[in-house]
N, C-alpha and C positions, 0 to 999 in steps of 0.2 A: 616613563610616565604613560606610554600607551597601549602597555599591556600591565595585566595581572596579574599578581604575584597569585601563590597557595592561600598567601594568608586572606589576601584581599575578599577569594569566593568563598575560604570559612567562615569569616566576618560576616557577607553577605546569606549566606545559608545560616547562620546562629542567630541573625535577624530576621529572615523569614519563619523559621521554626516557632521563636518568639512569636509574633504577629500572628499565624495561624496555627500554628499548635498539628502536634503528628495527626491528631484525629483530620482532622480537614485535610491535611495534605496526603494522607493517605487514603480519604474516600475519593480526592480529585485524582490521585495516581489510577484508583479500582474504575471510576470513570470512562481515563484518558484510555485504558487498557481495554474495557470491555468495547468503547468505541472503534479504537482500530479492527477487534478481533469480527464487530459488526462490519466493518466497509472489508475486511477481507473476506469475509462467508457474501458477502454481496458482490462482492467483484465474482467468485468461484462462479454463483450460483446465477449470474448472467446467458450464460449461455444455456441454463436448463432451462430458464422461462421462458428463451425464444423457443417461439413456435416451432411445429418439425417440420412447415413447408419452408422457413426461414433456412431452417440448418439445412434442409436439401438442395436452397440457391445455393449459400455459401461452401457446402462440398461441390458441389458443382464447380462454381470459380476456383476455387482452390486445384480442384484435379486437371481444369482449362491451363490455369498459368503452368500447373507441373509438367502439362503436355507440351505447351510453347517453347517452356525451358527447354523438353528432351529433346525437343526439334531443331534447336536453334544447335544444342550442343552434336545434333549428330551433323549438322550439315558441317561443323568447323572439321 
């Protein structure tokens, strides 16, 4: 009783299909898809809108900790 059988989510999808009809559920698929495809080109494109005195702290930190590292590991 507290799981789903095959049939139960066919059932459940032949009633939604019903209710909104493929046109809808396929403009809301075209939607949900072009959304993601938006917050992934904005995630990418993050670090090209930082400033370049920003990217020159953060190489900086970046080549600081990899120096710390090399140091820590030559002294072992």
């Amino acid at each position: 009783m507290g799981t789903f059988s095959i049939w139960h989510w066919i059932i459940v999808l032949v009633v939604v299909l019903l209710v909104f009809g493929t046109k809808r559920l396929r403009g809301a698929g075209r939607d949900l898809g072009e959304a993601v495809k938006g917050f992934k080109k904005g995630m990418a494109d993050d670090d090209e809108d930082t400033p370049p005195a920003r990217r020159e702290d953060q190489q900086r930190e970046t080549d600081s900790q990899r120096d710390t590292q090399q140091n820590e590991n030559a002294r072992r």
